[in-house]
C-alpha positions in Angstrom: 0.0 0.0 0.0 1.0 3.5 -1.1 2.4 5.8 1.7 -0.6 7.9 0.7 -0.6 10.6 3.7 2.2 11.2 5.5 2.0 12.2 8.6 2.0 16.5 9.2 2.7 18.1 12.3 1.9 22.0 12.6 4.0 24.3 14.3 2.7 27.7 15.2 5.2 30.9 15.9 4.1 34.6 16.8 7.4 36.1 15.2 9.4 36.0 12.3 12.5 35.8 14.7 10.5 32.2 15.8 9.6 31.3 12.2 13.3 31.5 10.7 14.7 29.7 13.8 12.4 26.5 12.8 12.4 27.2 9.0 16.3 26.2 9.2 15.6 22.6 9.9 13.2 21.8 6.6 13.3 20.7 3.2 11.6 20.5 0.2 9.5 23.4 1.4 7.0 25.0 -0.5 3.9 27.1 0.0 0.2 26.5 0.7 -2.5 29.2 1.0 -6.0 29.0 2.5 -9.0 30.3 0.8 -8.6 32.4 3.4 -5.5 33.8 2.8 -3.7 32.1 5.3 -0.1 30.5 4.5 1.9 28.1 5.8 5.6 26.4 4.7 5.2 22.8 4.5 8.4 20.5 3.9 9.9 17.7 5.4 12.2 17.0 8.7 14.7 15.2 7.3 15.5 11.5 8.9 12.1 11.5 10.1 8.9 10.6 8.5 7.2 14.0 9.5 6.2 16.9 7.2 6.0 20.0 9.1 3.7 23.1 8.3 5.1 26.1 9.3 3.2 29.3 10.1 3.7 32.8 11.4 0.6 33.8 12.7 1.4 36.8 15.0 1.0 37.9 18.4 -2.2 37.6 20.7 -4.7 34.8 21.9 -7.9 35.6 19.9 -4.8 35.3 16.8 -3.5 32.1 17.7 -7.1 30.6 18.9 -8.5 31.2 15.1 -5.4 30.1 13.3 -4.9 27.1 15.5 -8.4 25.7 14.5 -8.0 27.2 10.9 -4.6 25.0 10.4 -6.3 21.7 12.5 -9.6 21.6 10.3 -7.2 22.6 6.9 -4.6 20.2 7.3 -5.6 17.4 9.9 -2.8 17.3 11.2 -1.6 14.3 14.0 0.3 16.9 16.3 0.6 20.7 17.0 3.2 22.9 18.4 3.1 26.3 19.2 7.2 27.4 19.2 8.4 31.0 20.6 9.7 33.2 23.5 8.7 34.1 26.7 9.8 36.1 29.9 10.6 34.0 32.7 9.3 33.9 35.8 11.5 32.0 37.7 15.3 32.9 39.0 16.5 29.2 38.4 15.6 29.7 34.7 17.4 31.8 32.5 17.9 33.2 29.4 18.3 31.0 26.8 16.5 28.0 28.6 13.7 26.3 27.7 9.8 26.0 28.9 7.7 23.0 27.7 4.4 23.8 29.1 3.0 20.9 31.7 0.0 23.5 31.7 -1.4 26.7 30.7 -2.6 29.2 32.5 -5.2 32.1 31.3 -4.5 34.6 33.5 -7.3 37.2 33.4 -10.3 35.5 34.0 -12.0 36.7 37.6 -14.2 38.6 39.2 -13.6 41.9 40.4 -15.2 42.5 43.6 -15.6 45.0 46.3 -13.5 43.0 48.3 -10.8 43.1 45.3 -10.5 40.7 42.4 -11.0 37.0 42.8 -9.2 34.7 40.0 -11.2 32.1 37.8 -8.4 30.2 36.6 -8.5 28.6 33.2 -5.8 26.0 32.8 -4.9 23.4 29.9 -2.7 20.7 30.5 0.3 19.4 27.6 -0.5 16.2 25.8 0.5 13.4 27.8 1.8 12.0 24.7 3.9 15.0 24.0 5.4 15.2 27.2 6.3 11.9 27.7 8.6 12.7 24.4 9.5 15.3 25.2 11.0 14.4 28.3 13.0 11.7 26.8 14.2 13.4 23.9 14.8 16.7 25.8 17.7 15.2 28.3 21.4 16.2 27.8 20.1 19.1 25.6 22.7 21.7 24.8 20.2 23.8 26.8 18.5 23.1 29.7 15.1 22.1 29.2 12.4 23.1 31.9 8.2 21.4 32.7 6.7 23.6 34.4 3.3 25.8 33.5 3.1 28.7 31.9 1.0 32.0 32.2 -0.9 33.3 29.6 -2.1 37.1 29.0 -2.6 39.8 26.3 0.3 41.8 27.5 3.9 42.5 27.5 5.5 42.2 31.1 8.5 44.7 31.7 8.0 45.0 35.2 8.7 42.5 37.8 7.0 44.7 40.7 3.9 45.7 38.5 0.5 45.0 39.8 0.3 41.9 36.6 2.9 40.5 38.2 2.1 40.2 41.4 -1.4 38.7 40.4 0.4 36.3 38.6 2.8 35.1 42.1 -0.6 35.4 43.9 -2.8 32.9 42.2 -0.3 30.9 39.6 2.9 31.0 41.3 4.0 28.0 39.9 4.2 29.6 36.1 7.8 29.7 35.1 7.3 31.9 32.0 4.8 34.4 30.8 3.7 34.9 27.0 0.8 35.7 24.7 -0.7 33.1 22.8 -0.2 29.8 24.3 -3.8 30.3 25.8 -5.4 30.4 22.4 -3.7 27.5 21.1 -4.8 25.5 24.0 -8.1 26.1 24.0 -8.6 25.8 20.2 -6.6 22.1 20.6 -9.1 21.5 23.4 -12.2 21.6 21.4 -11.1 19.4 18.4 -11.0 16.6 21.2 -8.2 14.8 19.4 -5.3 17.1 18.2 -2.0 16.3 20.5 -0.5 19.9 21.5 2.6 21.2 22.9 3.7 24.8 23.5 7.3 25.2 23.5 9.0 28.6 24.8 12.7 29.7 25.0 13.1 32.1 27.4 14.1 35.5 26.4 13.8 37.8 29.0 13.0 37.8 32.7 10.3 40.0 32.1 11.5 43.0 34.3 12.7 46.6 33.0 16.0 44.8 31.3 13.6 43.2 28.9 14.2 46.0 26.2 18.2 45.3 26.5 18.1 41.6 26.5 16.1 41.8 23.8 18.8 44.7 22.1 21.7 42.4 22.7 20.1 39.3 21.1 18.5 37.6 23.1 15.4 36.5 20.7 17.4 35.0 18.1 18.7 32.7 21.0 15.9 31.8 22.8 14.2 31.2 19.3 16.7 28.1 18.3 16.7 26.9 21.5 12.9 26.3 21.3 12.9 25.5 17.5 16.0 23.1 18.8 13.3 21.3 21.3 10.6 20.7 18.9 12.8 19.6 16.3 14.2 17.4 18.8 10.6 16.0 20.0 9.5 15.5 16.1 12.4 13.4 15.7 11.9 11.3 18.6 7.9 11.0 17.9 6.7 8.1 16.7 3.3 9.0 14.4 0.2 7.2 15.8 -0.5 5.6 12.4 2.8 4.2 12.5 2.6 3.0 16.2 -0.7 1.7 15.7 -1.3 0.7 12.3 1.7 -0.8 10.2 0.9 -1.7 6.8 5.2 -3.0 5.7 8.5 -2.3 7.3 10.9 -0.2 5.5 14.6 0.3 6.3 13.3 0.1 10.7 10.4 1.9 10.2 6.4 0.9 10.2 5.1 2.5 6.6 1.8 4.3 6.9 -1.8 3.8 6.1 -3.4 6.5 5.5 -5.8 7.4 8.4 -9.0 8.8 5.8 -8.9 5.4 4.1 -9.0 3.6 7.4 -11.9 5.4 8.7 -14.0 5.1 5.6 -13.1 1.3 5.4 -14.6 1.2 8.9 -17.7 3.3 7.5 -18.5 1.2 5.1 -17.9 -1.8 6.5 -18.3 -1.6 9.7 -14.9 -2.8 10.6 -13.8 -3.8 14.2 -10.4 -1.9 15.3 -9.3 -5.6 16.4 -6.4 -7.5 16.4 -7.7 -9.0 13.4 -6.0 -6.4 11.3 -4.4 -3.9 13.2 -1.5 -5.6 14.7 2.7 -5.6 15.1 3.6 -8.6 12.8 6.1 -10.6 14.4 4.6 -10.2 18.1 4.7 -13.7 19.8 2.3 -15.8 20.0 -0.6 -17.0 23.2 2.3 -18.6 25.2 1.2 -22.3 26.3 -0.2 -22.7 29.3 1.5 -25.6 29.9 4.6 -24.9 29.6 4.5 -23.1 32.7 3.3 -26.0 35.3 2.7 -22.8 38.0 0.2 -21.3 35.6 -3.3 -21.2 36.7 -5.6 -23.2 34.8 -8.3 -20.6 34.4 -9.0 -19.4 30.9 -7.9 -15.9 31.5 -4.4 -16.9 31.1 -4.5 -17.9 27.7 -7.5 -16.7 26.4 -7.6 -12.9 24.5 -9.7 -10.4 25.0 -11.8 -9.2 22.2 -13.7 -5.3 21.7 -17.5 -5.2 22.7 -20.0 -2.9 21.2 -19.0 0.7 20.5 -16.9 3.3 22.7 -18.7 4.9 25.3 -19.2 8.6 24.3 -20.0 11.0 26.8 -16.6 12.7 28.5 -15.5 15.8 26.2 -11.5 15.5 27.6 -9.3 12.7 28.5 -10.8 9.5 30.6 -7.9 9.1 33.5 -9.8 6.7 35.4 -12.4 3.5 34.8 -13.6 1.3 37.7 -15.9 -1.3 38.2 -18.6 -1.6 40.8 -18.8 -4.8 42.8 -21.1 -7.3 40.5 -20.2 -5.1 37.9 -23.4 -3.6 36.2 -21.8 -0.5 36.9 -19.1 1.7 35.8 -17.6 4.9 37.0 -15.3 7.0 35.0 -13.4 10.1 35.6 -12.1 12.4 33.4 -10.4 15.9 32.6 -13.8 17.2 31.9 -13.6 17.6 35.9 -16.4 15.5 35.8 -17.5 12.0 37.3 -19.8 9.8 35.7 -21.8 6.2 35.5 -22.7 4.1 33.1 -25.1 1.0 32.9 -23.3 -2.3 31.9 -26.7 -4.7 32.6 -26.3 -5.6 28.6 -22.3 -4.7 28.1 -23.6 -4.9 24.3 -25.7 -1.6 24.7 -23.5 0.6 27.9 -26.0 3.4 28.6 -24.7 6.2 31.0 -27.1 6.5 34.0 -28.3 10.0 34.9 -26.1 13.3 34.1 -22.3 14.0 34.3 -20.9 14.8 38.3 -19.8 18.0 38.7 -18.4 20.2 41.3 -14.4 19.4 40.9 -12.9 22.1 39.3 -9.9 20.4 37.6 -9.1 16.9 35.7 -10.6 13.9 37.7 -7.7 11.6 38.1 -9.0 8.6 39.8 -12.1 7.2 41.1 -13.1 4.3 42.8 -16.0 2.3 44.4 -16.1 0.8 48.2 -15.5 -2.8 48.6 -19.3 -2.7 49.7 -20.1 -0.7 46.1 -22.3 2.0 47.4 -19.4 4.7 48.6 -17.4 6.2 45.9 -13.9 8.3 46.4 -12.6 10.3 43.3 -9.7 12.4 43.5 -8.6 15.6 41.3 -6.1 18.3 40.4 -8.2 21.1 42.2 -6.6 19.3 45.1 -9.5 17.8 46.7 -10.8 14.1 47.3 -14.2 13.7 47.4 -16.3 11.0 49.2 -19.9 10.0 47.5 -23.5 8.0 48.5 -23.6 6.0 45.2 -26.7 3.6 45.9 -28.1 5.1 43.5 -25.9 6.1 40.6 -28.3 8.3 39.3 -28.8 10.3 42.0 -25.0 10.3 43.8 -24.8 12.5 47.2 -21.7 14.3 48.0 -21.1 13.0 51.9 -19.6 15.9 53.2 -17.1 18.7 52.1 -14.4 17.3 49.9 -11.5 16.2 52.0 -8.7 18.9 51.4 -5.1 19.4 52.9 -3.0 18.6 49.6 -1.3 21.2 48.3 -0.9 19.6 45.0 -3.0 17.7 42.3 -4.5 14.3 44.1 -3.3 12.0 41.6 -4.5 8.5 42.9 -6.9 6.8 45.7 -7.6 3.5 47.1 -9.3 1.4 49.2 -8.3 -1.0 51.7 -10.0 -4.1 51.3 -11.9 -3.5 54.7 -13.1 -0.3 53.2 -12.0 0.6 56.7 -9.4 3.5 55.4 -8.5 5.5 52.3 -4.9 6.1 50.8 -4.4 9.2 48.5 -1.2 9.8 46.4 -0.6 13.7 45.6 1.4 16.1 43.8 2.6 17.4 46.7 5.1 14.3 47.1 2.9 13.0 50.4 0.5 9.6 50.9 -2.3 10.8 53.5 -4.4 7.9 54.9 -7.8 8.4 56.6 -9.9 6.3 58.4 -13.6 5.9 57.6 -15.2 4.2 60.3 -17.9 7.3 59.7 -17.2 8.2 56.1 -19.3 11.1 56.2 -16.6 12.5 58.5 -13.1 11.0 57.4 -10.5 11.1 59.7 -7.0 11.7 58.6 -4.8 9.3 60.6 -1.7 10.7 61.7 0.8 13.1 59.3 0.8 13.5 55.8 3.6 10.8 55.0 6.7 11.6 53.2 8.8 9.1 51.4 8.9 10.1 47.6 10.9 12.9 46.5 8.6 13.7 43.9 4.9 13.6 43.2 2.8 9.8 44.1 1.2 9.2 41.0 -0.2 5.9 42.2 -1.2 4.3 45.7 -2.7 0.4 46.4 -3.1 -2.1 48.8 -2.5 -5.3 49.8 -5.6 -8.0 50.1 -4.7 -8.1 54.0 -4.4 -4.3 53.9 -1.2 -4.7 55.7 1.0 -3.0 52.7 0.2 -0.4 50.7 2.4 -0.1 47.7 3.2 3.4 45.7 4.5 4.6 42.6 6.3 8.3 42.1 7.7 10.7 39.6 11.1 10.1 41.5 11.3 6.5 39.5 10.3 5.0 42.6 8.1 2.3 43.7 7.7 1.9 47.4 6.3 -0.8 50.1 4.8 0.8 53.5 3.7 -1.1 56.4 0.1 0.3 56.8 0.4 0.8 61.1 -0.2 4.6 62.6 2.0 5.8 62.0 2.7 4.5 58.3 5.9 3.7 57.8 8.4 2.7 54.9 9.1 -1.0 54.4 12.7 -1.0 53.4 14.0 1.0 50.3 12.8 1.9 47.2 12.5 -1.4 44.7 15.0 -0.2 41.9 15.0 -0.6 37.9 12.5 2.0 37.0 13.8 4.4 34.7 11.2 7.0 34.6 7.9 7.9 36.5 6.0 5.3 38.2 2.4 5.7 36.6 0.8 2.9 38.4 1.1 0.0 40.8 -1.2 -2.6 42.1 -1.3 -5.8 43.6 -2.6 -9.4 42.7 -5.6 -10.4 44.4 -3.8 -12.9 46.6 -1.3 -9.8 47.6 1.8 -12.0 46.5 3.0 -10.3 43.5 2.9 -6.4 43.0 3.3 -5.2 39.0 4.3 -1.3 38.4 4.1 0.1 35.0 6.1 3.3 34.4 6.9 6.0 31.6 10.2 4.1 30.7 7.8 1.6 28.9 8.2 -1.3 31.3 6.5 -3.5 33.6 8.4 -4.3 36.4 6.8 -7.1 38.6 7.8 -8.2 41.9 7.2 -10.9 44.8 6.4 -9.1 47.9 5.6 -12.4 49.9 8.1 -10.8 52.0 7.7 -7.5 52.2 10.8 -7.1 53.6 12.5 -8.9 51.0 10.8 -8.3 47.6 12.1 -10.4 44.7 12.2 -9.1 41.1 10.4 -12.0 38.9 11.2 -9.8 35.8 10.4 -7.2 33.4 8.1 -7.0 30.8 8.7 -5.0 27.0 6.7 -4.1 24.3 4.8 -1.5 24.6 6.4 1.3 22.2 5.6 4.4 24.9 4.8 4.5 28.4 2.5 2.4 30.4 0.2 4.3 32.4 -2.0 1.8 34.0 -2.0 -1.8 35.1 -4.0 -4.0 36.6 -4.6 -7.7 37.5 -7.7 -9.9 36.7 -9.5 -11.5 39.2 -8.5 -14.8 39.6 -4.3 -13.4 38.8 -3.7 -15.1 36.3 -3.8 -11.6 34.0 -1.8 -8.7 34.2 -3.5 -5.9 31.7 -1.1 -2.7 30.8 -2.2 0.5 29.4 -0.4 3.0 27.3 0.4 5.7 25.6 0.7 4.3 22.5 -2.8 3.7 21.9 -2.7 0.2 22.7 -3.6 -2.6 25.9 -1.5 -5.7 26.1 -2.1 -8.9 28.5 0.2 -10.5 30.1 0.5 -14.0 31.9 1.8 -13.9 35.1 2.3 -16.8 37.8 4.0 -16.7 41.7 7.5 -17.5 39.7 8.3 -16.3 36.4 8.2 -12.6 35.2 5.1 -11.4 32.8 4.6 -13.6 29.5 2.8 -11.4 26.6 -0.8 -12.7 25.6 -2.2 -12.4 21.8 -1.7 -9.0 20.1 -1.8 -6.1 21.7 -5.4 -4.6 21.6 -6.4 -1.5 19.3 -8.9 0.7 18.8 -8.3 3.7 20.7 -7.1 6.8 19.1 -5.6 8.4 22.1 -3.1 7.2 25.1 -4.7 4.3 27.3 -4.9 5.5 31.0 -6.6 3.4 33.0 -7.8 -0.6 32.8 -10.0 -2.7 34.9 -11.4 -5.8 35.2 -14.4 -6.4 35.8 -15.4 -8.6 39.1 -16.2 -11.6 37.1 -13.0 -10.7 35.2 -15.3 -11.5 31.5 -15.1 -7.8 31.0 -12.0 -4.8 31.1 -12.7 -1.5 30.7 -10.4 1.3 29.4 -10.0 4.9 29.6 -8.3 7.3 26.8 -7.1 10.2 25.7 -9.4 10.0 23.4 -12.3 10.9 25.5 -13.7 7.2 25.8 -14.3 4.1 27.1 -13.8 0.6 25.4 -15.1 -2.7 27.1 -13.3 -6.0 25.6 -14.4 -9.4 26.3 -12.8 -12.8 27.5 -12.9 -15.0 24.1 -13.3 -18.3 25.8 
């Protein structure tokens, strides 16, 4: 098949400055124009299979918010960048350096009242995808590469002690670099659902009165190819999701592409399944025999695949970061960065329906959820900072306990409860594990201190069947055992070998193994019979970016993975060998794979995306 659309990436500057500094790296360009007028450079990154469309669009959010959706519905493109310069904020950053933005910030919307002006923060966060890419392809730059947020505001800042400036320390004093348009772009990238977007800034100035003499001496044209430098640098690393998903041949290492129109009208006309049937890595190995392995458990999750049921569930308008079962199953709770919470009705798994109207009142991206052992209390847990507790007897009709539990000073990335349902763990930003107790769960009590152990946010907390251990996972690489006592206390060191975040870790229903999945693409799985003595049973490979989410089936005999290359893989997994790839891996999604479950009669898992849905896939028996 004819490489009949290659993949195009879009990169937005405000400046010429901006424009030449990217401009340098293509060839073959040549021009397109818009009915509209608009133009762009398209030409190709060389070594690479990208073509990159290049357009100077000028200065301002309203500018960049219109352009960014003119280019998106024009060319279709799989990724977006917005490249350029910015002021920083920060007196660790300087000139020269670069921002990726983790998030965006829109700065002026409030409410000015007579007791002085309260913000309403808008905020966009990066493409998981892009980040993740970024971070690898960033490291040992000539430059020194900074993820952090960014502010956002129609105006030029030249004065460190102006009254702009101080709102900005007040309410986003974590923003490492102010600019103009990444707001715009954001937003604009929002709304399409589906377009992967970065905004990429090389800092300039440090947006105090020597602004107009850094910028005399040079410093533009510096901070320009830095960032040009860093998006170059991603593009070269990035792998396009046709590509990852979807190879057709390999040529000279790389996966040829089909083109994504002809897919989707293949699909419309013939109402194709997204399977394994079609949509797979040739030369993947095959269902491993049960027998050889004479440890294996003889149930037929551990050899059987799981096959797509029905159509996604559609209902989320951002990214699904969380999917959980109730008990028995007929329900499903899914959270999402729609900073909403909602159910859906799985009595006929053929024909999901979602069950009364999205849960509001979070006022950032829902990160996890998760039901009661006893199904009708449900914790969810958000950026905003807050964890909330919920009355779910009746899914349509959930009732907020009592104020959302707050203390965190950072984004609550992960909860869980104990088996008992006794206490809750939650995992935060702010590198602590807080554990409450819930003997009256309409007033939690947090037991002891926040718990510090992780020198970097807990992205992922779980426990043990006996509740006796809780593991967690951390941006510091780390994956940690506690013994769950008051106080709660560390179990040892850190288990080694991770090479990257720790997205997620979880235990097997029997508590004897523990598997962690983590942004350096691996799954790292580990017998934690002894606590004290954990053994490393091995460490799984395949997925082609990282694995967000894992999770074992009910009986243990499955170990599902997540990631963000599109794509769920099973694994076998046993009391003494490390994991043993099932099948293909499972397509169909569009956007990173966050979260799995099974369900409790482990026919069912359900998975969350970037994509802003929900698959269920079924045991083939």
């Amino acid at each position: 098949m004819a490489d009949t659309a290659p993949p195009t990436a879009v990169i937005l500057t405000a400046l010429s400055v901006e424009y030449d500094a990217v401009r340098e790296h293509l060839t073959d360009a040549r021009t397109l124009v818009h009915p509209s007028g608009t133009r762009v450079e398209r030409g190709r990154l060389p070594g690479t299979p990208w073509y990159v469309a290049l357009a100077e669009i000028g200065e301002g959010t309203l500018t960049a918010a219109a352009l960014t959706e003119r280019v998106n519905s024009w060319l279709a493109p799989q990724v977006l960048f917005f490249v350029g310069v910015a002021g920083g904020l920060k007196d660790d950053i300087n000139i020269g350096d670069v921002v990726v933005a983790t998030k965006v910030y829109g700065i002026h919307g409030g409410k000015q009242t007579p007791e002085g002006f309260r913000a309403r923060p808008e905020v966009w966060h990066a493409s998981h995808r892009l980040e993740q890419v970024a971070r690898h392809a960033l490291r040992g730059a000539e430059y020194q590469a900074h993820f952090k947020p960014i502010a956002v505001g129609d105006v030029i800042l030249a004065d460190a002690g102006s009254a702009i400036a101080r709102h900005i320390h007040e309410h986003y004093n974590d923003a490492a670099a102010i600019e103009m348009e990444g707001a715009g772009v954001a937003q604009a990238a929002h709304l399409t659902g589906t377009l992967d977007t970065l905004i990429i800034r090389g800092i300039s100035d440090k947006a105090d009165p020597d602004k107009s003499k850094r910028d005399a001496e040079g410093s533009q044209p510096q901070a320009a190819k830095s960032a040009a430098a860093a998006a170059i640098a991603i593009l070269c690393k990035l792998i396009p999701t046709d590509a990852a998903d979807i190879p057709a041949r390999a040529v000279a290492g790389r996966w040829s592409l089909l083109d994504r129109r002809m897919l989707l009208n293949a699909i419309g006309v013939f109402g194709l399944t997204v399977a394994d049937t079609i949509l797979t890595f040739p030369g993947r190995p095959a269902d491993p025999a049960a027998a050889s392995d004479p440890g294996a458990p003889s149930n037929a999750l551990s050899t059987a695949a799981m096959a797509p049921l029905g159509h996604p569930l559609i209902g989320h308008t951002d990214r699904v970061y969380s999917v959980t079962f109730r008990p028995g199953g007929r329900v499903l709770a899914s959270g999402s960065a729609d900073q909403t919470l909602r159910f859906w009705d799985l009595a006929d798994p053929l024909r999901p329906k979602p069950i009364g109207s999205p849960v509001s009142g979070h006022t950032d991206t829902v990160y996890s959820v998760v039901f009661h052992p006893e199904g009708n209390l449900l914790a969810d847990a958000s950026a905003d900072q807050k964890v909330r507790l919920l009355n779910v007897a009746d899914p349509a009709k959930p009732v907020l306990l009592s104020h959302p539990i707050t203390g965190n000073t950072d984004a609550v990335f992960s909860v869980a409860f104990s088996p008992s349902g006794e206490l809750l763990a939650g995992g935060s930003g702010d590198r602590t594990i807080r554990l409450w107790k819930l003997t009256d769960p309409a007033h939690p009590e947090l037991i002891g201190k926040p718990v510090f152990g992780h020198t970097d946010a807990v992205l992922s907390v779980a426990f043990s069947h006996d509740e006796s251990v809780m593991g967690s996972g951390g941006s510091d690489h780390a994956v940690r055992l506690w013994n769950v006592a008051d106080p709660l206390a560390p179990i040892g060191p850190a288990l080694p070998g991770h090479t990257d975040r720790v997205y997620s870790v979880t235990f097997s229903p029997n508590g004897h193994l523990l598997a962690s999945g983590s942004g350096d693409r691996t799954i790292r799985l580990w017998k934690v019979t002894d606590p004290a003595d954990p053994v490393l049973l091995g460490s799984a490979t395949g997925h082609g970016d990282a694995v967000n989410t894992v999770a074992f089936s009910p009986d243990g005999g499955i170990l599902a993975s997540g990631s963000s290359d599109n794509t769920i893989r099973l694994w076998r997994v046993t009391d003494s060998a490390g994991p043993a790839p099932i099948g293909h891996p499972l397509t169909g999604h569009r956007g990173a794979v966050y979260s799995v479950a099974f369900s409790p009669d482990g026919n069912l898992l359900a998975s969350g995306s970037a994509d802003q849905t929900i698959r269920l896939w079924k045991l083939r028996r």
